[in-house]
Each structure stands twice: as structure tokens, then as C-alpha cells.
N, C-alpha and C positions, 0 to 999 in steps of 0.2 A: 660429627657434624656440630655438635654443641661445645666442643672443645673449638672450634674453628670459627662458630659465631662469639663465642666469648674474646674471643682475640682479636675480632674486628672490632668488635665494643670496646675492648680496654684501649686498643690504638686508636681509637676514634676519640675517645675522653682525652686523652694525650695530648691531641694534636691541638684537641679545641684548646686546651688548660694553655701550650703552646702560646696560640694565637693569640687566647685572652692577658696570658699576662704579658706580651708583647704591646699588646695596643694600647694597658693600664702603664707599662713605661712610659711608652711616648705620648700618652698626654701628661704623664708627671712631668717627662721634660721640656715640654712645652707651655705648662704654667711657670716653671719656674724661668726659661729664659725671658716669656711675657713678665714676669717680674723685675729680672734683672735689668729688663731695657726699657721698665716703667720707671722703677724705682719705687723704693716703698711709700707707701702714704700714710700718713703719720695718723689722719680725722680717723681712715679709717680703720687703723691699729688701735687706735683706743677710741673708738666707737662715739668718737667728738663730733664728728660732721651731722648725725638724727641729732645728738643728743644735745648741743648746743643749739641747732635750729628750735627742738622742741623746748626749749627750758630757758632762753637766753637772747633775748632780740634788745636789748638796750637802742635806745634814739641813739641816732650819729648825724650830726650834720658839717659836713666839711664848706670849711671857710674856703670863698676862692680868692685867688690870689698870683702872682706871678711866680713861677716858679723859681729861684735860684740853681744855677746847677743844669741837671740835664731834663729837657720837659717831660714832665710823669705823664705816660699813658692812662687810661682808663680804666682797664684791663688791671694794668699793676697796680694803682690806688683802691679797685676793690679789693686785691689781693693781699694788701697792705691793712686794710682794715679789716679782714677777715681773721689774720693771724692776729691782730694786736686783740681783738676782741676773744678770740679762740684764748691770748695769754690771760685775761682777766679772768675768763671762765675759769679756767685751771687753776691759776691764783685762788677763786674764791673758793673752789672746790678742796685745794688742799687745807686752806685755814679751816675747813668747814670738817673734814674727815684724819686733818693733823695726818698726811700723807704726802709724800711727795709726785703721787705720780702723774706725767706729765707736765712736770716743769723742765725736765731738761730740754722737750723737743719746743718748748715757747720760750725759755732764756737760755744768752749764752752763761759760759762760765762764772764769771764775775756776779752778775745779776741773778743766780740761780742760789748762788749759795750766802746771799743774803735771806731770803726766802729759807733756804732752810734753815739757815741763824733761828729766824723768828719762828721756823715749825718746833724745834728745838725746844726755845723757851717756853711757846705753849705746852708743848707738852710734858714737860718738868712742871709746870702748874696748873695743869691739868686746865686749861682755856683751851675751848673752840669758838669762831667765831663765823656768826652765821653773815652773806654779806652779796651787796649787788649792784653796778652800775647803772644807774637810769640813763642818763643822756649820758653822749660824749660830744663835744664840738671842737674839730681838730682842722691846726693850721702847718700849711706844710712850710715848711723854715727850709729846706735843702734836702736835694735828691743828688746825689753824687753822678755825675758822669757815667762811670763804668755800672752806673744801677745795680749796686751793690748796697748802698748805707744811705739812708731816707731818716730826717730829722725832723718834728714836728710840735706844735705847742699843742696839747689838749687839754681844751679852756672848759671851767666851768663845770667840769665833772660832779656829776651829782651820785653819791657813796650812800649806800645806808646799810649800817650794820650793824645786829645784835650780840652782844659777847656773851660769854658763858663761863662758869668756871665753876669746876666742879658739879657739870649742868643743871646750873641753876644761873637763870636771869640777872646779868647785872648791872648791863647798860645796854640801851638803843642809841644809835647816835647816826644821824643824817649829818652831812659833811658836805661842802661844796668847795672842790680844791681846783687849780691847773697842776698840769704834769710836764714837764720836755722830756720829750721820749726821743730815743734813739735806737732804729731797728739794722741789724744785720739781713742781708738776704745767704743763707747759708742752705747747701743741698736742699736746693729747691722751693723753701720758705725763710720766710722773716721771721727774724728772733729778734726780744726784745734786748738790748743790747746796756739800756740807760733808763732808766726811769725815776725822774726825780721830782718830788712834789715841789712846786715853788712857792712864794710868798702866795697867800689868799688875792685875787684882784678879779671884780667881777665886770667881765667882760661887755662891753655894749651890744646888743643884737637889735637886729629888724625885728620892729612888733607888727603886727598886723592892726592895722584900725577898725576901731569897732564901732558899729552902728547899730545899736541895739532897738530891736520896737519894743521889749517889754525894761522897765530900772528897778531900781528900789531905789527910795526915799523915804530915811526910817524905816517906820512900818507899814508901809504902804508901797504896794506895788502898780506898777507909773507905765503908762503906752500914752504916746503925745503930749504927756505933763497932765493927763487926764488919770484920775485913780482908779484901776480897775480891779475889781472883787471876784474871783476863780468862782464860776459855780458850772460845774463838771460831774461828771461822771466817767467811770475806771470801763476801761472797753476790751470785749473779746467779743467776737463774731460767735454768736449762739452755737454751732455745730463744731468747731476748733476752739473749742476753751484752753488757755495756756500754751496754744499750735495757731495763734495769730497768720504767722508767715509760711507754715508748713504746704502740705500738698493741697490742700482745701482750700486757700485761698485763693477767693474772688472778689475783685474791687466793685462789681456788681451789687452784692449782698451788702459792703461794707458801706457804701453809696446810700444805702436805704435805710442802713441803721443812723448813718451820719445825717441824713434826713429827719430822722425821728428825734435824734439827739438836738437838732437846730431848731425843731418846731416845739420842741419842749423849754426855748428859751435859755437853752445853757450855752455855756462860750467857749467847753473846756473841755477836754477827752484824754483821758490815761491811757496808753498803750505800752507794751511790754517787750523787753528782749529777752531772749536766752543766749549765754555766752556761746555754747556748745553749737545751739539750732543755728547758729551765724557763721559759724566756723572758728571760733577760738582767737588766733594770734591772725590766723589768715581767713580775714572776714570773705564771706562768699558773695560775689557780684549780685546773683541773683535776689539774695534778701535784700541787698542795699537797693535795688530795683524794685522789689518791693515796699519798704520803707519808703521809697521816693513818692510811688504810689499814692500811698495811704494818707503823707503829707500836703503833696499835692491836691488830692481829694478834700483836704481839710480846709486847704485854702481858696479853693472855691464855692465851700459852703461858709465863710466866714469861722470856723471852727480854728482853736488853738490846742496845740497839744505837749502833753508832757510827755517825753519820752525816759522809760525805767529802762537804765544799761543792768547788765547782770541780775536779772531774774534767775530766781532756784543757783545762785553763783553762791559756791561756800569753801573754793579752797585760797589762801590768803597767805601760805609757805613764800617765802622770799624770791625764793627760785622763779619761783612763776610772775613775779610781778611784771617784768618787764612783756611777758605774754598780756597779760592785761591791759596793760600800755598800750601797748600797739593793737589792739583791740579797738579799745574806747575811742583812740586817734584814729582811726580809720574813719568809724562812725561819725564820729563827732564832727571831723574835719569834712566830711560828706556833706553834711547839709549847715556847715558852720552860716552861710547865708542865707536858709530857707525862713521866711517870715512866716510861718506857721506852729514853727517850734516856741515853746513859753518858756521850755528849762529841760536840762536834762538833770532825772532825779539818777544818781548811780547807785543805790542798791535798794531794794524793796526787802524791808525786818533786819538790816544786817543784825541788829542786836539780838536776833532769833542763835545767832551762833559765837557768842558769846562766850558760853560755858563750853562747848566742844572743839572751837577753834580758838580759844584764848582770845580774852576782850582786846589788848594790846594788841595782838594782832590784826584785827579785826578794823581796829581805830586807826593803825600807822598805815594800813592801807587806802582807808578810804582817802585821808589826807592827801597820800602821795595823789590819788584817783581824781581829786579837784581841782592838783594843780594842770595834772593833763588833760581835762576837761576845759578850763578856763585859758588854758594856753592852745588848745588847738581848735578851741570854738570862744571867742573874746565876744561874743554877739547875743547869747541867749545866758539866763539864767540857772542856775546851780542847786539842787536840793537834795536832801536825802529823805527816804521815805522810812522812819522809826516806826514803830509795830506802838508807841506808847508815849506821850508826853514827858512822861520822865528821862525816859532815854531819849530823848530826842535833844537835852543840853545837850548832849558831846560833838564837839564841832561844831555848834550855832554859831561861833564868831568868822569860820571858815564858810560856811556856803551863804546863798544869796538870800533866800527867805527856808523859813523851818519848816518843815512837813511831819506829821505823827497820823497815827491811825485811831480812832475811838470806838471801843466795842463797850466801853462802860454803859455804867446806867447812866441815863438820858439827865437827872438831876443834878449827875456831874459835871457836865459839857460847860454848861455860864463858870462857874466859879473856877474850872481846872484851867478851861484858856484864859481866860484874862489873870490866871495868877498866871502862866508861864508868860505872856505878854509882857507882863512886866519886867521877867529874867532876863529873856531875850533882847527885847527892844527890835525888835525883826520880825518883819511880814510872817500871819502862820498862819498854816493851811491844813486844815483837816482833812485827808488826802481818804483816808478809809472811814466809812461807820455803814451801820446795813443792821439788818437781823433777818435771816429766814423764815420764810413762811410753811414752817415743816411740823405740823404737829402731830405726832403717831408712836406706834410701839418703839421706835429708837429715841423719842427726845417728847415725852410724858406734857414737859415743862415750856415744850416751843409756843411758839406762835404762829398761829392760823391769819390767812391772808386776809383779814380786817384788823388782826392785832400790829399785822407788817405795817398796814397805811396807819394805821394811828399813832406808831411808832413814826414814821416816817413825817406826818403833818408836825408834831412837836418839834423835832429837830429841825425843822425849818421854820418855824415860828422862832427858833432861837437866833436860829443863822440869820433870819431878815433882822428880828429886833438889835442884834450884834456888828451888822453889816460882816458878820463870820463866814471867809472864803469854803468852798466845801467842794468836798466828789465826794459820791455816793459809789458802795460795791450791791450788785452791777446793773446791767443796762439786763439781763436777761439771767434766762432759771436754763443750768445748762444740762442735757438727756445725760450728758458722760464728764464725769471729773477724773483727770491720772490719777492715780495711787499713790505718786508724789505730792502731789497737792494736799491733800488734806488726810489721807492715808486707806487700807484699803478696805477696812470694818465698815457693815454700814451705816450706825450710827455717825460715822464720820462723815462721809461722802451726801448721805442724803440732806444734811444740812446745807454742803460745801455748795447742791444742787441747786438750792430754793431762795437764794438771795433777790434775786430780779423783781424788777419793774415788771417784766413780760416774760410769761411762761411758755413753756418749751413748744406751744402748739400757736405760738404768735398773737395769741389773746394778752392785752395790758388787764393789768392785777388792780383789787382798787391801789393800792401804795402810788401806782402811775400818778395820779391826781396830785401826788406831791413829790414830785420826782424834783420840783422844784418850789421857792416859795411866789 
């Protein structure tokens, strides 16, 4: 009997093995003929199509124009600038890694082994070059009847790239070129066929006119031809400190602090972004609905505001710039006509990341960061928010008035501004100064909330006698600070808490009394 169960069992294992490796054939053979009658896809063989989207969004904006030849569908001029873009990415990828891979499936023959000429070179002298197209603006010159070979001028190309050699730094260099490119359409995409840089000639474009309510004149910043002097304060809604836009927000609460803020006689309110809490490259509807909000809000209380792009933002790699880009133009170009906005500051401390992201870096971006600020918003005003006066020259001849923060002694405030006054020659605004009201077993040395207001009276005794523009940090003492903010010991935090005019149970502190002068 056990000999005869054992033989049903082993014919039974059999048949299954049988069946299973039957059924495991015919789905093999059936990916592969779905392949063969797909064809293969090159993005995603080498894993270009996430990885371009994530790392690579350059401006494109196509000139229109008649077409010569056969009329280009729409369809195929995405498709057309999909692969041209796909060839730069590879491009910069290979001079970046001195590799060739992926140049053969974005150039043909001719054109590919130019490219590697130059991979070649480099790497006999041991150069790599780090590099990335900002804008493209492309004219189509001829589309061939059988839609096979498409010709085009791409004007204005904005290049920037860092060489290396023997990796070490040896030039930066921004470049503004045209290209006439000529693409094959070969097994199912465009290859670049021709690409040759032509003489420098910069192209005329539609600007947008600007109607600004805030200028600068000199040093003085201008609504109506009348001078108006910033006296604000840096805002976060009490219960969401540095989570402004997050799940907690209510235009309710924010209504009442913007109430507080107008009866206190100020004109001015800082508020914040995070690149990340937005969504990155592909800003999220939702926030910019909120933001609309908030703006909104401000212009119905007579309130103006600055808005800080890239909050807690610290990576400045090349790669990513064009994510950034498209980022800030999103933004920016959002409320490019909201009369509420004073200026968009783009980064809060960037000189905080100086030493860990390389100061160069750090500076060629913001640059690049002002031109697509002022290009995609011509109406509002431009600043950067430096942690210190000192740092705060780099780029002052680039943005529209100077912004720094002051945590110095109070004795320094007259003498420090009005010597950078001088430097400058440009409107400057004291964007930070504060001191907490935290005095106990983590900080021996602080100050107790009569030493806050008496602090707080002096420096507005300075700001009226100076007619010195000012925001104060902040409108409130907040129950909970991130770990990112000010770190997660709590010496740290308990300071980061006790900044405020008004403490966490909604009672005004004496410092209130001088929240302004």
C-alpha cells in the first residue's frame, strides 16, 4: 500500500513539474514575440526615460513659424525634441563619466565618432567636464516630406560648464551659442545627424512688459514714486512652524495673525517655501492654491510680502539645475502679476553651505536662479536672504535691493549698515535680528522676557532714527521646532522656541510693545 501511494505521489510531482514548466515556456514566448513586435525601447534599456525626467528638464521654447517641406504634426515635434534633448543628456553624461554609453542610440555614425574623438582626448588628459543646457529655443528650418530628416536652428542655447582636469577645478564657463541641427528619424527615433555650432548672434524674443508696484531708485525702494521703508515681520502660523503649507493649514488662523500683524502697523510679512514640500521640478497644484491664498489674504489686509523660494534647499550639483529651473518658473510665473508680492528672496543662509557645498557652486547657481526669476516674473523685486552683512556683497550688483540677517550685538547695527551702505549703493534690509526670551538650565546667559523687550525697544530706536527697513524673527514662540531647523539637543531647540512677540498660549510678551517703532 505504501509502495503504491508513493507512486501516486511521484507521478503526481511529474505531471505538476510537466505543466509548470510548460506554462513558464509559453509566457517566455510570448514576451519575447511582444518584444519583437514592439521593438525595443532604447529610454528604457538604458534606463533614460525616469532618469532624464528626474535630472534634466532644460527651457525649450519653439519658435513658430511655417513650415517648409511636409507639415510637422504635434505628436512628432514632441518627439523630436524629446530625443534631441535625450542626445544632450548623453552628451553631457559621457564628457561627465569619459564613457561612451549611449551615444550611439542619439547619433548617427558621422556625428558619434566626433564625440568620441573628444572622449578620447579627454581622457589622455585626464579632463572631465561637468555641463548642462538651460534653455533651448528652436526654429524649424525643414521637415522632409517622407518625415524622415527634420532640420532646425536652435537659437540662444544657454551652456554652462565646469572642466576638470586631473579633478581639480579649472574653469567655469557659461556660453550662449546657436546650433543648426539636423536629425535622422532611424528604427523608430531621431538621431542627431549634424550638429554644428554657428557664428554667436543673439536672437530677438518677446519680452513681457512689466508693470511693477514696488522699483528701486538708488537706494531707496519706490511704490508710486513714493519711498517706502519694509517694516515686517518673518511669519509662520504658531502650530506649523516651517510646515506653512502642510496638512494644518488654515487661511482662518492665518487671517488673524495677518490682523495682528496690520494693527501692529507693519506693511511687510516673510513667508517661506520648501522645494521638496512643493514638489520639486513638478510643483503641486495644491500648494500654489495655497500660496494664492495666503497672497490673496495679504491683499486684502493691505499687507505686502516677500516670498523665500528654496527654504532648508542645499543641493546645487549641475545636474539638478535645470530641476530648479523649472521649479522657481513655475512659481514665480504663477503669481508674476499678483500685487501683493514685494520681491521674491531665492534662498534663505545660502552662505550657510558654503563650506560643504563648495562656495562656487553655491554662487553660479544662485546667479543662474535670478536670471529665471527676473525672466519669468519682470514685475516684482529680487533679493537674497545672507545669514550676515559680510556675505551678503556676493551678487549685490545682481539682485534688486540687499537683504542679511543681524544676530550681532545691538552696538553694531548703526556703524555695520551704513558702512555696507556705502558698498552697496543699494536698498538694504535687515530681513532677520530677534533674541529669545529662554533663560534656564540650557542657556545660563539668555535672556528673560523683559530683557527680550528691551532688546527689542533699542533696535527700533535705531531703525526710526535711520529710517533702517527691518523684519523681525518672529510673530510667535513656537510649542514644536523640526530637528532640522535648529537641531535636535535641547539647548538648541529651546532657544529656536522663544523668539516671539507672542507666546505659545496667545498672550503678547512685553517685546509686543515694540514689535514696531
Amino acid at each position: 500500500m505504501t509502495l503504491i501511494n508513493n507512486k501516486n505521489i511521484t507521478r503526481a510531482v511529474l505531471i505538476l513539474s510537466f505543466i509548470l514548466i510548460n506554462v513558464l515556456l509559453l509566457l517566455g514566448i510570448s514576451k519575447v514575440l511582444d518584444f519583437l513586435n514592439s521593438g525595443a525601447d532604447r529610454s528604457s534599456m538604458l534606463h533614460l526615460e525616469k532618469e532624464t525626467f528626474n535630472t534634466y528638464l532644460p527651457k525649450v521654447v519653439w519658435e513658430r513659424s511655417e513650415n517648409p517641406g511636409r507639415i510637422m504634426e504635434l505628436n512628432t515635434l514632441k518627439k523630436i525634441e524629446k530625443d534631441y534633448l535625450f542626445s544632450w543628456y548623453v552628451k553631457n553624461k559621457s564628457l561627465q563619466e569619459n564613457s561612451k554609453s549611449g551615444i550611439a542610440d542619439y547619433y548617427t555614425q558621422n556625428t558619434r565618432q566626433n564625440l568620441y574623438n573628444t572622449l578620447k582626448y579627454n581622457i589622455k588628459n585626464e579632463i572631465t567636464i561637468e555641463s548642462t543646457t538651460l534653455k533651448h529655443n528652436p526654429k524649424l528650418d525643414f521637415y522632409s516630406a517622407d518625415g524622415q530628416l527634420v532640420v532646425f536652428t536652435d537659437k540662444n542655447v544657454v551652456e554652462f560648464q565646469k572642466i576638470y582636469q586631473k579633478k581639480k577645478l579649472i574653469a567655469a564657463v557659461q556660453d550662449t551659442a546657436t546650433y543648426k541641427v539636423m536629425m535622422l528619424f532611424e528604427d523608430g527615433f531621431w538621431r542627431v545627424r549634424h550638429l554644428q555650432k554657428i557664428e554667436k548672434t543673439i536672437f530677438s524674443s518677446d519680452t513681457t512688459k512689466s508693470n511693477p508696484v514696488f522699483k528701486v531708485k538708488g537706494d531707496k525702494i519706490t511704490t508710486n514714486n513714493l519711498n517706502f521703508t519694509i517694516k515686517g515681520i518673518n511669519y509662520y502660523p504658531k502650530n506649523s512652524a516651517w510646515d506653512t503649507f502642510g496638512n494644518s493649514f488654515n487661511i482662518d488662523i492665518i487671517s488673524k495673525d495677518f490682523d495682528i500683524i496690520k494693527n501692529a502697523k507693519l506693511n511687510t510679512v516673510r513667508i517661506f517655501i520648501q522645494y521638496e514640500d512643493f514638489g520639486k521640478a513638478d510643483v503641486k497644484q495644491e500648494k500654489i492654491d495655497k500660496l494664492k491664498k495666503i497672497l490673496d489674504l495679504a491683499t486684502s489686509k493691505n499687507l505686502f510680502v516677500i516670498v523665500t523660494l528654496f527654504d532648508f534647499y542645499s543641493d546645487y550639483t549641475l545636474e539638478n539645475w535645470t530641476l530648479t529651473h523649472r521649479h522657481a518658473e513655475k512659481i514665480v510665473s504663477s503669481f508674476k502679476d499678483h500685487k501683493a508680492i514685494l520681491a521674491w528672496d531665492l534662498k534663505n543662509e545660502p552662505n550657510l553651505d558654503f563650506e560643504n557645498r563648495d562656495k562656487n557652486n553655491v554662487l553660479n547657481w544662485l546667479e543662474q536662479m535670478i536670471t529665471v526669476v527676473k525672466e519669468s516674473d519682470p514685475n516684482h523685486l529680487v533679493t537674497i536672504g545672507w545669514s550676515n552683512s559680510t556675505e551678503a556683497t556676493h551678487l549685490a550688483n545682481k539682485v534688486d535691493f540687499v537683504s542679511y540677517h543681524f544676530y550681532n550685538a545691538i552696538e553694531d547695527l548703526e556703524k555695520e549698515t551704513k558702512t555696507f551702505e556705502q558698498i552697496t549703493k543699494k536698498p538694504i534690509v535687515i530681513e532677520e535680528f530677534g533674541v529669545p526670551s529662554y533663560k534656564g538650565i540650557w542657556n545660563l546667559n539668555g535672556a528673560n522676557e523683559e530683557e527680550q523687550a528691551q532688546y527689542h525697544k533699542k533696535m527700533q530706536e535705531l531703525f526710526k532714527k535711520n529710517n533702517f527697513a527691518f523684519m523681525s524673527w518672529t510673530l510667535y514662540d513656537f510649542p514644536h521646532v523640526p530637528d532640522q531647523v535648529a537641531g535636535k539637543w535641547p539647548w538648541q531647540k529651546k532657544r529656536q522656541k522663544r523668539f516671539g512677540f507672542i507666546n505659545v498660549n496667545g498672550g503678547k510678551k512685553p517685546s509686543f510693545l515694540y514689535i514696531n517703532h
